[in-house]
FIZA-277212 format. One record per residue: residue number from 1; residue in one letter; chain; y, x, z of N, C-alpha, C in turn. Coordinates in steps of 0.1 Angstrom, whole numbers. Example, Ala and Ser with C-alpha at 12.3 -4.5 7.8 and 13.67 -1.06 7.14 Angstrom:
2
+-----+----+----+-------+-------+-------+-------+-------+-------+-------+-------+-------+
|   i | aa | ch |    nY |    nX |    nZ |   caY |   caX |   caZ |    cY |    cX |    cZ |
+-----+----+----+-------+-------+-------+-------+-------+-------+-------+-------+-------+
|   1 |  A |  A |   -57 |   132 |    78 |   -45 |   123 |    78 |   -33 |   132 |    78 |
|   2 |  S |  A |   -22 |   128 |    71 |   -11 |   137 |    71 |     0 |   129 |    79 |
+-----+----+----+-------+-------+-------+-------+-------+-------+-------+-------+-------+
# end
This chain:
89
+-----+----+----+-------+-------+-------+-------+-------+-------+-------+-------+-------+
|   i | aa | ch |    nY |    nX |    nZ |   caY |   caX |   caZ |    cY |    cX |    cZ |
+-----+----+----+-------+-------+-------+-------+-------+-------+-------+-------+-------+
|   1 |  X |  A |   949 |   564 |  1582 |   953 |   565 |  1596 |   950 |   579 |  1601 |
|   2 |  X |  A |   941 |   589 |  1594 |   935 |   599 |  1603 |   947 |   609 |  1603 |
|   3 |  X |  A |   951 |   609 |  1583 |   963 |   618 |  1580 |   974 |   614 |  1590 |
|   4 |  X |  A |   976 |   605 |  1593 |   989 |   601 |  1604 |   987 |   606 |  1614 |
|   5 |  X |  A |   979 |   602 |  1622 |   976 |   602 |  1634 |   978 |   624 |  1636 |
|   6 |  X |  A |   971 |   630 |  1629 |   971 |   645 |  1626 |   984 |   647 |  1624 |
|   7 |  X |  A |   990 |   645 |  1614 |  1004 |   650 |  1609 |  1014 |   644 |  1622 |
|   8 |  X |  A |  1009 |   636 |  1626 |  1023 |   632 |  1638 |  1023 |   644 |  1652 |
|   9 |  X |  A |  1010 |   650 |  1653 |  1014 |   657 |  1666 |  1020 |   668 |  1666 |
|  10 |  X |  A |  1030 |   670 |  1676 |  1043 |   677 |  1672 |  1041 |   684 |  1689 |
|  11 |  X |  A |  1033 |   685 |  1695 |  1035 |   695 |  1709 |  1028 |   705 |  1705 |
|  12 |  X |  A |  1031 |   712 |  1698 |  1030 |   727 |  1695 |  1031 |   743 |  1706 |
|  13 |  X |  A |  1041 |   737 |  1716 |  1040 |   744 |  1733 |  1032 |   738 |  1736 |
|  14 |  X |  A |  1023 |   729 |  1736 |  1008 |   727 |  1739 |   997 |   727 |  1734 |
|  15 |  X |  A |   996 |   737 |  1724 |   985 |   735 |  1713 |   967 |   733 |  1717 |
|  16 |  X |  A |   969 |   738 |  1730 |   957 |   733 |  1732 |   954 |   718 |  1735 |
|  17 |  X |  A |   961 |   715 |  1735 |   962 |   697 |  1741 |   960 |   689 |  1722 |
|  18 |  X |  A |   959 |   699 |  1709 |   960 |   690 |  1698 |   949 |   684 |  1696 |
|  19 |  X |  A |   935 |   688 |  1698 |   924 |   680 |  1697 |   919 |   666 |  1704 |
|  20 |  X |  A |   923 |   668 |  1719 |   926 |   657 |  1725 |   934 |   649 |  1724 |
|  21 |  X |  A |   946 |   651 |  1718 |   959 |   640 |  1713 |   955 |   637 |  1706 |
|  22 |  X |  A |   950 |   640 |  1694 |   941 |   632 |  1679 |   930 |   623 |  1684 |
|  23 |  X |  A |   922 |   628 |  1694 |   911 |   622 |  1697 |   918 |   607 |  1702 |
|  24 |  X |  A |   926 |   607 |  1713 |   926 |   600 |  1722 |   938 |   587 |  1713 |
|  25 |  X |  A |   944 |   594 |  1702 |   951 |   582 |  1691 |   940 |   576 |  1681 |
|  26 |  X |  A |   928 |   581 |  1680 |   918 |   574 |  1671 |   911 |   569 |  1679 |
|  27 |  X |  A |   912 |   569 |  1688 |   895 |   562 |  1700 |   893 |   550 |  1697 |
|  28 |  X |  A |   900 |   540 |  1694 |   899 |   525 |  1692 |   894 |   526 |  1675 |
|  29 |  X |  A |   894 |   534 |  1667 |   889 |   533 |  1654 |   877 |   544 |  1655 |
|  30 |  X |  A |   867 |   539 |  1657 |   854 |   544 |  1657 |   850 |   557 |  1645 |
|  31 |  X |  A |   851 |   549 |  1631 |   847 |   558 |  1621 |   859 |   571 |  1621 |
|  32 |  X |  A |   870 |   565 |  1619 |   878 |   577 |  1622 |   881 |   587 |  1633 |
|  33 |  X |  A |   877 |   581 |  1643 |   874 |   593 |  1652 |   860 |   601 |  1651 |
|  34 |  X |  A |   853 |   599 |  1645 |   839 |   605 |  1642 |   842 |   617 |  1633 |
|  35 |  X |  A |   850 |   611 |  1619 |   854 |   619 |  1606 |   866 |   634 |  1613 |
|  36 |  X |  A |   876 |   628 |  1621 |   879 |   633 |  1629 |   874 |   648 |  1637 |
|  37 |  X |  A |   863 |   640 |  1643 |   852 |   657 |  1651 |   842 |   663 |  1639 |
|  38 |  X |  A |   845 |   655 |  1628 |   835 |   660 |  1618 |   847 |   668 |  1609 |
|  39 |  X |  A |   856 |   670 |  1606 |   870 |   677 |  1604 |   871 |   688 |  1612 |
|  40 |  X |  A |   873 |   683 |  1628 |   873 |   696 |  1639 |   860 |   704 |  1638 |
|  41 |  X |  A |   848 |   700 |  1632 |   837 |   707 |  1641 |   841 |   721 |  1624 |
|  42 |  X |  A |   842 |   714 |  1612 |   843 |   725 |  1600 |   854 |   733 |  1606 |
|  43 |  X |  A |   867 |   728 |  1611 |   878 |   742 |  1611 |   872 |   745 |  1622 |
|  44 |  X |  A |   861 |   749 |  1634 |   861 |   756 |  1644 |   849 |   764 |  1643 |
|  45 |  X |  A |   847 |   764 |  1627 |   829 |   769 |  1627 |   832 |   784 |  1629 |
|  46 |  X |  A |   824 |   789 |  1636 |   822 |   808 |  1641 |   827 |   813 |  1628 |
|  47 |  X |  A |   815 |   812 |  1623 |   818 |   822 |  1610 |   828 |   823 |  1602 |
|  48 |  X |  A |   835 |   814 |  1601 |   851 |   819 |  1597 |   859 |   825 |  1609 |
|  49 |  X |  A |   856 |   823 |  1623 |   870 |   829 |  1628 |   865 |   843 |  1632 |
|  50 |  X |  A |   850 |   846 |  1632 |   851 |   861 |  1633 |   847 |   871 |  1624 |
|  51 |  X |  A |   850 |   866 |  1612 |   851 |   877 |  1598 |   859 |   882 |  1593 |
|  52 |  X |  A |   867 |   894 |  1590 |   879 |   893 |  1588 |   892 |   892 |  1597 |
|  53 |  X |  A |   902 |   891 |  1597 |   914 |   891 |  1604 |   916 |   877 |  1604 |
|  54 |  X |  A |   926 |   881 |  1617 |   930 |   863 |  1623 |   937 |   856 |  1613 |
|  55 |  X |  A |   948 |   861 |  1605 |   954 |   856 |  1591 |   942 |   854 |  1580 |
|  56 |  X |  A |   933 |   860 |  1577 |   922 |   856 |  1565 |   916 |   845 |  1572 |
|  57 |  X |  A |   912 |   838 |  1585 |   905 |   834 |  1589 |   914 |   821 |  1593 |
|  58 |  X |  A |   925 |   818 |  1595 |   934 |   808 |  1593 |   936 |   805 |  1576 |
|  59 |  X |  A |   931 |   810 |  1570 |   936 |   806 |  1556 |   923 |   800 |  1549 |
|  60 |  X |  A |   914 |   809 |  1554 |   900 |   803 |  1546 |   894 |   792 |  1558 |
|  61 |  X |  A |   898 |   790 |  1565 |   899 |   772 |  1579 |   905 |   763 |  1571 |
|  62 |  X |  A |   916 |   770 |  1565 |   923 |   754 |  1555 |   918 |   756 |  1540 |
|  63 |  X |  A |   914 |   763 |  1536 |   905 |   766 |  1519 |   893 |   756 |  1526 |
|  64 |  X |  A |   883 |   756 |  1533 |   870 |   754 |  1537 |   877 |   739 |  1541 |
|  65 |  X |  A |   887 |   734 |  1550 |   891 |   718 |  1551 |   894 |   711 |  1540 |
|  66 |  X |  A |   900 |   721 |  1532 |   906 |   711 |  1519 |   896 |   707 |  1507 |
|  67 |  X |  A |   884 |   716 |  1507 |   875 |   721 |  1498 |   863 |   708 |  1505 |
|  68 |  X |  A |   863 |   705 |  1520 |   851 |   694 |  1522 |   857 |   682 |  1526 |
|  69 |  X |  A |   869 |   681 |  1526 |   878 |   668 |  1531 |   888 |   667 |  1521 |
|  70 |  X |  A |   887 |   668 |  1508 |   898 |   671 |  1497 |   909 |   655 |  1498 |
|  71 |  X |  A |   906 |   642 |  1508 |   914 |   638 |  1510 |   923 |   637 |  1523 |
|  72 |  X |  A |   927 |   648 |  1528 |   936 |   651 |  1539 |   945 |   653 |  1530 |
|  73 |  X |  A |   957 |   646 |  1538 |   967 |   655 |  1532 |   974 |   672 |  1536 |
|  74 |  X |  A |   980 |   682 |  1529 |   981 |   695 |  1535 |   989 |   695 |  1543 |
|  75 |  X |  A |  1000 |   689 |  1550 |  1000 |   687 |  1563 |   990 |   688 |  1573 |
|  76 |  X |  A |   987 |   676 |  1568 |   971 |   674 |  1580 |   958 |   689 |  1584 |
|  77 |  X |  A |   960 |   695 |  1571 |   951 |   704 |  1567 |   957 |   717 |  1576 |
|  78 |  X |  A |   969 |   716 |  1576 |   978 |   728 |  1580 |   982 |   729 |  1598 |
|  79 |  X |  A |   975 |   714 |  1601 |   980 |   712 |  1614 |   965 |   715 |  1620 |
|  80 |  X |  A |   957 |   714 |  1614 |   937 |   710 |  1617 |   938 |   727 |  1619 |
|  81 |  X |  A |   941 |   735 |  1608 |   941 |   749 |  1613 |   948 |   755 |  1623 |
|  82 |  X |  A |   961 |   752 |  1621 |   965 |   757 |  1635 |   963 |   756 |  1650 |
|  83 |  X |  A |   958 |   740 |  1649 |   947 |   736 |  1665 |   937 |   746 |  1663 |
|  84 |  X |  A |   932 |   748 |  1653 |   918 |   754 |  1656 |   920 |   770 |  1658 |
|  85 |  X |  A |   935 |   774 |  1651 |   936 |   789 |  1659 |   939 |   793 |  1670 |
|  86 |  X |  A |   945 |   781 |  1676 |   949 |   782 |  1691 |   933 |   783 |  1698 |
|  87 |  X |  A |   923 |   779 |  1696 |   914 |   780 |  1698 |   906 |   791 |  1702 |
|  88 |  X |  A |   908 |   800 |  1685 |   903 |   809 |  1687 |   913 |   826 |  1691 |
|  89 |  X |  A |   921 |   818 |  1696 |   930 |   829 |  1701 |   923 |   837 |  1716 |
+-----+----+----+-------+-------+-------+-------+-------+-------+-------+-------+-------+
# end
């Protein structure tokens, strides 16, 4: 469900709105919303987004997701990063 729920959001002119769209489709599934902020809390860690350039630091966000959640699928992986660049934009 988590990969779904991730891979379906598609407002990209709202990127800051992707954390809370995910959040607010998992709310009724407890564990998955936890795994969820435990997903977001790895793509939003400091130390990847300020070492290096904004491109090395979107790339090693989805090396470091895929590497501790190796079952997301790369969609899901590629959507987790991108929320989290909007972020750190």
């Amino acid at each position: 469900m988590i990969n779904a729920e991730i891979e379906r959001f598609d407002r990209w002119s709202e990127p800051w709105s992707f954390e809370a769209s995910v959040e607010t489709k998992l709310a009724g599934f407890g564990e998955e919303l936890l795994l969820f902020q435990s997903v977001w809390a790895t793509a939003c860690e400091p130390e990847i987004w300020i070492s290096g350039t904004f491109v090395e630091a979107c790339a090693n966000t989805a090396i470091a997701i895929s590497k501790q959640y190796p079952w997301l699928y790369a969609k899901a992986v590629r959507q987790i990063a991108n929320g989290a660049a909007y972020q750190w934009r």
